[in-house]
C-alpha positions in Angstrom: -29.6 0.2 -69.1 -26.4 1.3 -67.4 -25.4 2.7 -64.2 -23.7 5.9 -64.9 -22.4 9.4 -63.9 -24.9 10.6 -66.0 -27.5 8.3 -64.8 -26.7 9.5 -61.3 -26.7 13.3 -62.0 -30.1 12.6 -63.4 -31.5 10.8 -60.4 -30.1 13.3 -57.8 -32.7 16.1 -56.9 -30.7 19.4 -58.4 -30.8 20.9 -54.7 -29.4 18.4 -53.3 -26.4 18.1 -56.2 -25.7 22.1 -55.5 -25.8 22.0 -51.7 -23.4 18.5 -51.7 -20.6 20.4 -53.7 -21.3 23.5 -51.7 -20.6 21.3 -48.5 -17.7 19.5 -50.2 -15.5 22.4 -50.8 -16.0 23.8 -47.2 -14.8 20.3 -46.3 -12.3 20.0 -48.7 -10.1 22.5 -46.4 -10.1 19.4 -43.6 -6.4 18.2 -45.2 -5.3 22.4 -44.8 -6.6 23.8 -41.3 -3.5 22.2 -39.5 -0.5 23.9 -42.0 -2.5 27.3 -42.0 -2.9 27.5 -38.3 0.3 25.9 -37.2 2.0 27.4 -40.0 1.1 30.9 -38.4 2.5 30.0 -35.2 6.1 32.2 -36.3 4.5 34.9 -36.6 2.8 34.9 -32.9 6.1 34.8 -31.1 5.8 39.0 -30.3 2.6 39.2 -30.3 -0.1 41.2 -28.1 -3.3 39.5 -26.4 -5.3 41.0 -28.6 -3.5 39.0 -32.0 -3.5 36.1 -29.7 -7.3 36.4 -29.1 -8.1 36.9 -32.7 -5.8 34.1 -33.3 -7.1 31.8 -31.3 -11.0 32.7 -33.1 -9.6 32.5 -36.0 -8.4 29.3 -36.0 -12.1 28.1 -33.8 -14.1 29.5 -36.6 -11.5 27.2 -39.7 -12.0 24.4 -37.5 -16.1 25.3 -37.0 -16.6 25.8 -40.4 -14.6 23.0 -42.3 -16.3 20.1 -39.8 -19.6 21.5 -39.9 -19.4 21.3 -43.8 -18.2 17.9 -43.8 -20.8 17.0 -41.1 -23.7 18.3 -43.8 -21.9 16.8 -46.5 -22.4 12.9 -45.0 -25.9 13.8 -44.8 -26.7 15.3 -48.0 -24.7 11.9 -49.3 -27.4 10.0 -47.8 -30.1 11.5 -49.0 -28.7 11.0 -52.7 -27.7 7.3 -51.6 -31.4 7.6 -50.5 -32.7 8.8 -53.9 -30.3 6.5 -56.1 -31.2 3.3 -54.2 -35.0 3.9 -54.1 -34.4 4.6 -58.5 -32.2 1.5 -58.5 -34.2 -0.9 -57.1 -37.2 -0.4 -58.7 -35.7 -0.2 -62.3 -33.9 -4.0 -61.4 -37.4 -4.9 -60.0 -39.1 -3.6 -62.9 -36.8 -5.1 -65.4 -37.2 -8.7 -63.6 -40.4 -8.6 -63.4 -40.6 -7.5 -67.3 -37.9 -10.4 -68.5 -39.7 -12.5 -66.7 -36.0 -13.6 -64.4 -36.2 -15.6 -62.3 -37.4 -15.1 -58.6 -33.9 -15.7 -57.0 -32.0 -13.6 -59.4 -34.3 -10.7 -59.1 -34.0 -11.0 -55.6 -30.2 -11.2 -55.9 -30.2 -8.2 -57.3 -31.9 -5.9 -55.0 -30.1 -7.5 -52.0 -26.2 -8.0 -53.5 -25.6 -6.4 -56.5 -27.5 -3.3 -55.3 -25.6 -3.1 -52.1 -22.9 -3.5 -54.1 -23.5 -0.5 -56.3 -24.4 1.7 -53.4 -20.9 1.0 -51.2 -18.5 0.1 -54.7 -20.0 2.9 -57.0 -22.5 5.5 -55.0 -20.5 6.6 -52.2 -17.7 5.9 -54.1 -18.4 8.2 -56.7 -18.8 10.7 -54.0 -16.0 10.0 -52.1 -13.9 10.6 -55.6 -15.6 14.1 -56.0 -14.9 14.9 -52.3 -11.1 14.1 -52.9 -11.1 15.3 -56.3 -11.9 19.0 -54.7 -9.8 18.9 -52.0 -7.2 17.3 -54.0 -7.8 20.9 -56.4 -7.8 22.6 -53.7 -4.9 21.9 -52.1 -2.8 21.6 -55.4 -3.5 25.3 -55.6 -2.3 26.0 -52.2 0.7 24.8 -52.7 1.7 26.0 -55.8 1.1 28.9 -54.2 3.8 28.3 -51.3 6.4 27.6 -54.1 5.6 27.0 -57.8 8.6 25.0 -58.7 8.6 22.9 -55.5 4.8 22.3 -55.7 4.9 21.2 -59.4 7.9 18.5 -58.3 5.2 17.0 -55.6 2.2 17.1 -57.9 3.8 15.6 -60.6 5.3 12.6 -58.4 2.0 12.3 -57.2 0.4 11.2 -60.4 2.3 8.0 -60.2 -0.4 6.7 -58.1 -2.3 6.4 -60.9 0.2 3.3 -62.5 -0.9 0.3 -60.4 -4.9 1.2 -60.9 -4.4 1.7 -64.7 -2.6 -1.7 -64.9 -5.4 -3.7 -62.4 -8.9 -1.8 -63.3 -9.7 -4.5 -66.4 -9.3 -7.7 -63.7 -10.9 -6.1 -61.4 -14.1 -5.6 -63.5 -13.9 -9.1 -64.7 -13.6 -10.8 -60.7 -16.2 -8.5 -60.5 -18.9 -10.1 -62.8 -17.5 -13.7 -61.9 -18.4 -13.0 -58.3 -21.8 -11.7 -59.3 -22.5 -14.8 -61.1 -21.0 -17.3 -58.8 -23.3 -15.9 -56.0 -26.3 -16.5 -58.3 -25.4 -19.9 -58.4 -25.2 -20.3 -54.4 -28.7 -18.0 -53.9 -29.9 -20.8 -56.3 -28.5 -23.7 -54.7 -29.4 -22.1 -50.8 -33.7 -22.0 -52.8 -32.8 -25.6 -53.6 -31.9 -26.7 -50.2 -34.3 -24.7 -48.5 -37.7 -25.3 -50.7 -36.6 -28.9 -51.1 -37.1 -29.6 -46.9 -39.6 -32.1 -46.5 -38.7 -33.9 -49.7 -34.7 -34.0 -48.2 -35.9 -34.8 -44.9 -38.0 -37.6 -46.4 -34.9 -39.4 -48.2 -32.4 -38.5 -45.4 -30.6 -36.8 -48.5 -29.3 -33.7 -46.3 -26.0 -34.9 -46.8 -26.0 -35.3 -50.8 -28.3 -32.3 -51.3 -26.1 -30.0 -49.0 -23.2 -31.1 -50.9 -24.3 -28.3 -53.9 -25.1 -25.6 -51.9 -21.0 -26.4 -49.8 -19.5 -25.8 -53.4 -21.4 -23.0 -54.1 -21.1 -21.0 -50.9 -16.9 -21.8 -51.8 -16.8 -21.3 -54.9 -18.7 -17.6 -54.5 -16.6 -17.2 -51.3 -13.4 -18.0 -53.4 -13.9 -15.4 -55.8 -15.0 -12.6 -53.0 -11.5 -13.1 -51.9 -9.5 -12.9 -54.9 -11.5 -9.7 -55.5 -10.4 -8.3 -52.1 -6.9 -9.7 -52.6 -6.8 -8.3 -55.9 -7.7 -4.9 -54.7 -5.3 -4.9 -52.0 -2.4 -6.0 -54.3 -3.4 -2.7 -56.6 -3.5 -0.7 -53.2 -0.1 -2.4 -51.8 1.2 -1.4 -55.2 -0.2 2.1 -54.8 1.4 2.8 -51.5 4.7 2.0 -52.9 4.6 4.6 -55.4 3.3 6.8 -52.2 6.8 6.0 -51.1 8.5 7.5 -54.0 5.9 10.1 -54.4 7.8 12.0 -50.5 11.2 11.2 -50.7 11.4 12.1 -54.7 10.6 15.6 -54.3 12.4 15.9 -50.8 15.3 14.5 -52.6 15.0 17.4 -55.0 14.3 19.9 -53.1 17.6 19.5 -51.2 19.7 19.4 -54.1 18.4 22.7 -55.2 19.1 23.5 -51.4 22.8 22.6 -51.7 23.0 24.5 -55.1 21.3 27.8 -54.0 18.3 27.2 -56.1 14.8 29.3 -56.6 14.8 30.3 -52.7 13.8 26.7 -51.4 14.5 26.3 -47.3 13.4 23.6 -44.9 10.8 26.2 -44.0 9.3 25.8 -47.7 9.7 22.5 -47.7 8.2 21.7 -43.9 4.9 23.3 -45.3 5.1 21.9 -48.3 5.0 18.7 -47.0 2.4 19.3 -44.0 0.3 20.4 -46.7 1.2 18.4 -50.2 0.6 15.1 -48.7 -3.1 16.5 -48.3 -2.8 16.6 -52.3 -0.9 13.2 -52.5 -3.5 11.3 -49.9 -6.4 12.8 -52.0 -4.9 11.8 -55.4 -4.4 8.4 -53.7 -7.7 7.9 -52.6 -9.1 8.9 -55.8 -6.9 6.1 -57.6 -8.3 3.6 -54.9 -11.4 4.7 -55.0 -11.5 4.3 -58.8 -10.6 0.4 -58.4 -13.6 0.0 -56.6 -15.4 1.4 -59.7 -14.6 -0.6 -62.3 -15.1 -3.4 -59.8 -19.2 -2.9 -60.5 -18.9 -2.5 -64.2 -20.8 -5.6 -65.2 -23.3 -5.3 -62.1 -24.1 -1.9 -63.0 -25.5 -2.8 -66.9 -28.8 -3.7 -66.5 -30.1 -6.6 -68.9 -32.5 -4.0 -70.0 -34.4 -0.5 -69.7 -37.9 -0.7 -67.5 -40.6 -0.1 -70.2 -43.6 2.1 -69.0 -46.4 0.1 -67.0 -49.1 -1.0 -69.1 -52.4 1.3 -69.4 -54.7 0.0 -66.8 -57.5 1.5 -68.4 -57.2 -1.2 -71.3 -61.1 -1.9 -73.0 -62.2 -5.5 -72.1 -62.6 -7.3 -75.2 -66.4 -8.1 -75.7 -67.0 -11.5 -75.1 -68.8 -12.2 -78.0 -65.3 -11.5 -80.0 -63.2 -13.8 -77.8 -62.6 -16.7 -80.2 -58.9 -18.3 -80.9 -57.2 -19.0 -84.2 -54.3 -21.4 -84.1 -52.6 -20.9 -87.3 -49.9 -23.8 -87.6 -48.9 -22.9 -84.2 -46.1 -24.9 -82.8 -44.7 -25.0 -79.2 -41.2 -26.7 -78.2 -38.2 -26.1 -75.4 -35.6 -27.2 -78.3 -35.0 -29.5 -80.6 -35.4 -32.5 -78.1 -38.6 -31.3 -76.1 -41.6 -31.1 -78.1 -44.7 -30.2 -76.8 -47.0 -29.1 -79.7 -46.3 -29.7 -83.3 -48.1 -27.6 -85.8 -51.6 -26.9 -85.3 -54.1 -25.3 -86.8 -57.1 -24.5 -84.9 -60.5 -22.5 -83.7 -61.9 -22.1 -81.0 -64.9 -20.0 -81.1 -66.3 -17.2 -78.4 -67.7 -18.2 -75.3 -67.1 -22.0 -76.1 -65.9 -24.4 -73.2 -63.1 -26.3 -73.8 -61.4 -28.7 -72.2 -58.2 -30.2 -72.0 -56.6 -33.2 -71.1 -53.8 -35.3 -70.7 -50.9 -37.0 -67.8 -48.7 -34.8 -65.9 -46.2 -33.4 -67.5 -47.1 -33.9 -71.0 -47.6 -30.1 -71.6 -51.0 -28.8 -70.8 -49.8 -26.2 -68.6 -47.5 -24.7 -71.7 -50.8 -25.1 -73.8 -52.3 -22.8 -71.8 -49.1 -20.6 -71.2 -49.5 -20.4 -75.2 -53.1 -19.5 -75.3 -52.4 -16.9 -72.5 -49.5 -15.0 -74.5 -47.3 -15.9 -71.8 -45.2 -18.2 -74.3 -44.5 -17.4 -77.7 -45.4 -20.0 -80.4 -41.9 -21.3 -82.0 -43.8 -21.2 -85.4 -46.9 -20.0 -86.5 -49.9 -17.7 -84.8 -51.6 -17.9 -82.0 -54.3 -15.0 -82.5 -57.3 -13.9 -80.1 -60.3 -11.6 -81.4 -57.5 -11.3 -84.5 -54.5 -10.1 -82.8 -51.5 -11.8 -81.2 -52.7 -13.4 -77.6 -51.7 -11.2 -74.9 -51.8 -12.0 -71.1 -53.9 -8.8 -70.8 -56.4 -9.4 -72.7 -57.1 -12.9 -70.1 -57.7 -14.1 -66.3 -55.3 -16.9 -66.0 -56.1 -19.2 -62.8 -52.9 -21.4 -61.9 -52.9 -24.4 -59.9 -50.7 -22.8 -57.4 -52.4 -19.8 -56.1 -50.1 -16.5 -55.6 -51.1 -14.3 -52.6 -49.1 -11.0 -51.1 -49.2 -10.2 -47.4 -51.9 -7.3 -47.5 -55.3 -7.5 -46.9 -57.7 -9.7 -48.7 -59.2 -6.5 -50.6 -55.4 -5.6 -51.5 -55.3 -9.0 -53.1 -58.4 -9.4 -55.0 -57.8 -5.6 -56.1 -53.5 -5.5 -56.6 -54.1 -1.8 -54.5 -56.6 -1.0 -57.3 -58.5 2.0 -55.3 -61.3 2.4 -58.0 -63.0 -1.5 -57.5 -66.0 -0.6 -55.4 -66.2 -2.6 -52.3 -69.5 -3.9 -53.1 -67.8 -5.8 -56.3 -64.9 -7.0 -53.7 -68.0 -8.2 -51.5 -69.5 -9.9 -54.7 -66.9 -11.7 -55.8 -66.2 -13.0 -52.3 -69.9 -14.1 -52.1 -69.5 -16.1 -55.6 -66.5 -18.2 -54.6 -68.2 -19.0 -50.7 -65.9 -17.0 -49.0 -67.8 -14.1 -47.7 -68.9 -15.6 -44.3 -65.9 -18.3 -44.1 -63.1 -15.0 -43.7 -64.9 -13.5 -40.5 -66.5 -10.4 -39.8 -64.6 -8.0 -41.9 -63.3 -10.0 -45.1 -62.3 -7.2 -46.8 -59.5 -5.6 -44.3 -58.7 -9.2 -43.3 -54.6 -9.7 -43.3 -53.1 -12.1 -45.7 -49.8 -14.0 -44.8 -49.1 -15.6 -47.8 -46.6 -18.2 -45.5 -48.5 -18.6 -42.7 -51.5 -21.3 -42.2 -54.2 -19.4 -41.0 -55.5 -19.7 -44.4 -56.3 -22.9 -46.0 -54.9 -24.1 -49.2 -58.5 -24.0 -51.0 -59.3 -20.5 -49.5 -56.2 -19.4 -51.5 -57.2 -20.6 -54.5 -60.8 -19.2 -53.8 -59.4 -16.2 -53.4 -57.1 -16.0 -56.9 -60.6 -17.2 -58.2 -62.0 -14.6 -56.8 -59.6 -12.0 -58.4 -60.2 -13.4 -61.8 -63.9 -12.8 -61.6 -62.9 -9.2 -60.7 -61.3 -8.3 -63.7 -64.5 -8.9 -66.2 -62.4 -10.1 -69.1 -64.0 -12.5 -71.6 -61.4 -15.4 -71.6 -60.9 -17.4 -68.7 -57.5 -20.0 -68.7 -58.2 -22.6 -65.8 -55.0 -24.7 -65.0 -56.4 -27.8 -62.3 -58.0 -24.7 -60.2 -59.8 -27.5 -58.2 -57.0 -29.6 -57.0 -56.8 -27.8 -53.8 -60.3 -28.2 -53.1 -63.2 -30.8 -51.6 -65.9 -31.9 -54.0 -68.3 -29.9 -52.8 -66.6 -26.5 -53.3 -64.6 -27.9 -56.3 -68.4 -28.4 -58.1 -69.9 -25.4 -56.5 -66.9 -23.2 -57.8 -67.0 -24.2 -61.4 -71.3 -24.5 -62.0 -70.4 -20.7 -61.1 -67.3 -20.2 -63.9 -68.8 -22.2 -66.3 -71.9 -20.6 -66.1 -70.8 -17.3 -67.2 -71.1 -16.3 -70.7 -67.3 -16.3 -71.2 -64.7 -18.6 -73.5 -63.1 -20.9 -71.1 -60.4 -23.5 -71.2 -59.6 -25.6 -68.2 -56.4 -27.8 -68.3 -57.4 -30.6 -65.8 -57.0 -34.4 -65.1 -60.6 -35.5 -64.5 -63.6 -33.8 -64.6 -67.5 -34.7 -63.7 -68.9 -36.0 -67.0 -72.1 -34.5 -66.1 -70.7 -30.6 -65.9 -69.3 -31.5 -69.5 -72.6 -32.0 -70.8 -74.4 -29.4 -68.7 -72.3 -26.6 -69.9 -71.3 -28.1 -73.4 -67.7 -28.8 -73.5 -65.5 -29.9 -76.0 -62.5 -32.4 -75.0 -59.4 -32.3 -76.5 -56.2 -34.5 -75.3 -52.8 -33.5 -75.4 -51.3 -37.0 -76.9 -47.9 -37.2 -79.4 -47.5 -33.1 -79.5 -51.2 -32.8 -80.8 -54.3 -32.2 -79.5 -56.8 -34.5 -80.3 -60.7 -33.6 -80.1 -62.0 -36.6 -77.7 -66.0 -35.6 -78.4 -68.0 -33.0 -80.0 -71.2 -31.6 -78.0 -74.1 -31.0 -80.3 -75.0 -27.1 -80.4 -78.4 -27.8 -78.6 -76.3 -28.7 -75.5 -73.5 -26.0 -76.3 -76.3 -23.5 -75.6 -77.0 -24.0 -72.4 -74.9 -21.8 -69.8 
């Protein structure tokens, strides 16, 4: 997706859009007031107090009327910055969250490259259609003071345009290099500042700061050869400025000395107090434009938002929830294996689990059985059809809370779950009592400790059981939690009538048996069965 004109017209309420060039053209007249009202000052030299009075409110109402105008412009600019911003931000929070970027580049966004866009391309853009009007306007005026003479400054005028022409591609370019060296130091700064205790712990602050000191120059570097860059275009601009005054006075008194077209000082004393309005505008547009191309790359999105997924989505019946691994295979390149090709079923509401050392995979197993990872070869199908994280309740080791409320969290803001099912759930992972009086409306801090590590993942348990579905994906759900609870919460989950595969390290032998499980290791890229239950013992649960 790309941040355009036409993008912005679209996202600007129409009423807005009218009332802001309404406001602009009454503003425009800013650059004029002075050379119409001085410029009448000849003709006051007889005159009455009566012409003096109407003078005098005549020039009090220009004055009124162009300041008020631009005073009403700056706020309808806002309120489009307003409505832009709030569209921008959610389509580069939309599109992380649907490319699955990464936390620190989605946040990047939002913060620096849409601050950029707002002050390098928003107000810009409106700052160019302010002096574009105004630079129309007074164009007109003063070809209307003296054709010839107003064609000679307009025309020098246009040389502004030369030094923006020449620098617009580098710009663009130190643009995106900026954008992607301050990726690299909002990486380095998450390094630094998740990686405390472990630092402390080693007394590495010096080695692990040494990243994050390149980064921060290397990002600061580029900022400044993009500022110095745009000053050199501006530097060069202002010369032509230079040539853009003295050219036409030069002309103008040749024609002077040669009794040409009826040119005086006069003509060209107003022509000037009024021309440079025309010049200045035509300049600011050409510096303004810099800015522009400046936030070409920021402004293409990696890609459009897609609509959100239908929440009404059936639940797949449980009794349908069986896997088929058809010569599924799972690597991270040619030197990183984790599953070679593997053919496999796994029928509805069986219990499997699977094990294996840290780091060997297990997690990626399940990110495969969950849809969240595509299989490098082969099928991995659910009920028939492709596995999709939708179609799922995926528990991760590492529980993920929002600051809300505790309903808020179970529900993600869903209105329509009835408290009594918020209540239930609560009740089924032992948390009902342990979250005070009123559990439901009870605030969250996701940073804070005044909830324990195991109350999270209660809670994210909690939130699975909500949303019925007939597969549950375990990833070491327990390892946050005492062996009472850790038993108590999965006699609950492996009780229901529901396939489930757990990813852990160890696991009481005796729930195996109770609730029928079937082992499998992740050894050499392949999972191996470890032991078959009989179907007598399969039953029960």
């Amino acid at each position: 997706m790309t941040i355009n004109i036409r993008w912005v017209l679209k996202n600007i309420p129409k009423q807005i859009l009218i009332l802001l060039l309404g406001t602009m053209v009454i503003g425009s007249f800013e650059g004029l007031v002075n050379g119409i009202v001085l410029g009448g000052f000849p003709s006051l030299v007889n005159a009455n107090s009566g012409q003096l009075t109407r003078f005098l409110v005549m020039a009090a109402g220009l004055y009124f009327t162009t300041y008020t105008g631009l005073y009403f412009e700056q706020m309808l600019v806002n309120a489009a910055v307003k409505h832009l911003n709030i569209q921008l931000k959610a389509a580069m929070l939309i599109t992380s969250f649907q490319t699955g970027e990464q936390t620190s580049k989605g946040l990047n966004h939002i913060t620096n490259d849409a601050g950029q866009i707002e002050n390098r391309y928003f107000r810009v853009l409106s700052g160019i259609t302010e002096s574009s009007i105004a630079a129309v306007i007074s164009t007109v005026f003063v070809l209307r003071v003296h054709w010839l003479m107003g064609l000679v400054f307009v025309a020098f005028s246009v040389l502004n345009a030369i030094p923006m022409l020449l620098g617009k591609n580098r710009l663009a370019a130190i643009g995106k290099q900026w954008s992607q060296a301050n990726d690299q130091t909002m990486q380095a700064g998450t390094d630094w500042l998740t990686g405390r205790r472990d630092i402390v712990q080693a007394a590495a602050q010096k080695t692990m700061f040494a990243p994050v000191r390149h980064a921060l120059q290397h990002s600061e570097r580029t900022f400044q050869r993009q500022g110095n860059l745009q000053w050199t275009i501006q530097y060069g601009a202002l010369l032509t400025v230079i040539l853009s005054l003295v050219g036409p006075w030069g002309i103008g008194f040749w024609l002077m000395t040669h009794g040409g077209y009826g040119i005086t000082l006069g003509i060209l004393l107003t022509l000037s107090l009024t021309a440079n309005n025309a010049v200045q505008n035509i300049e600011a547009v050409m510096q303004q434009w810099g800015q522009l191309a400046s936030t070409r790359e920021l402004r293409n999105l990696p890609a459009q938002p897609r609509p959100f997924a239908d929440t009404t989505t059936a639940v797949l019946p449980a009794d349908q929830a069986a896997y088929a691994l058809r010569q599924a295979s799972l690597d991270y390149g040619p030197d990183h294996s984790i599953l070679v090709p593997t053919t496999l079923t796994i029928p509805a509401r069986a219990k499997i689990l699977i094990t294996g050392p840290s780091g060997i995979g297990k997690t990626s197993v399940l990110n495969l059985l969950a849809g969240w990872q595509a299989p490098t070869s082969g099928q991995v199908l659910l009920a028939g059809r492709p596995a999709a994280p939708t179609a799922v309740a995926y528990v991760a080791q590492e529980p993920w809370l929002f600051a809300g409320t505790v309903r808020d969290n179970l529900t993600l803001h869903d209105a329509t779950v009835p408290d009594a099912a918020v209540r239930q759930a609560l009740a089924d992972v032992q948390l009902l009592t342990e979250l005070g009086p009123d559990p439901l409306n009870r605030q969250i801090n996701p940073d804070s400790s005044d909830v324990s590590g195991g109350q999270k993942q209660r809670l994210v348990i909690a939130r699975a059981l909500l949303q019925h579905k007939s597969v549950l994906l375990l990833d070491e759900i327990t390892a946050g939690l005492d062996d009472e609870n850790s038993r108590a919460i999965r006699e609950l989950l492996y009780a229901l009538p529901l396939t489930i595969i757990e990813s852990a390290h160890h696991l009481d032998s005796d729930l195996l048996a109770k609730y029928g499980f079937t082992e499998y290791t992740l050894h050499d890229q392949r999972l191996e069965k470890v032991n078959a239950i009989p179907a007598a013992i399969q039953a029960v649960g």
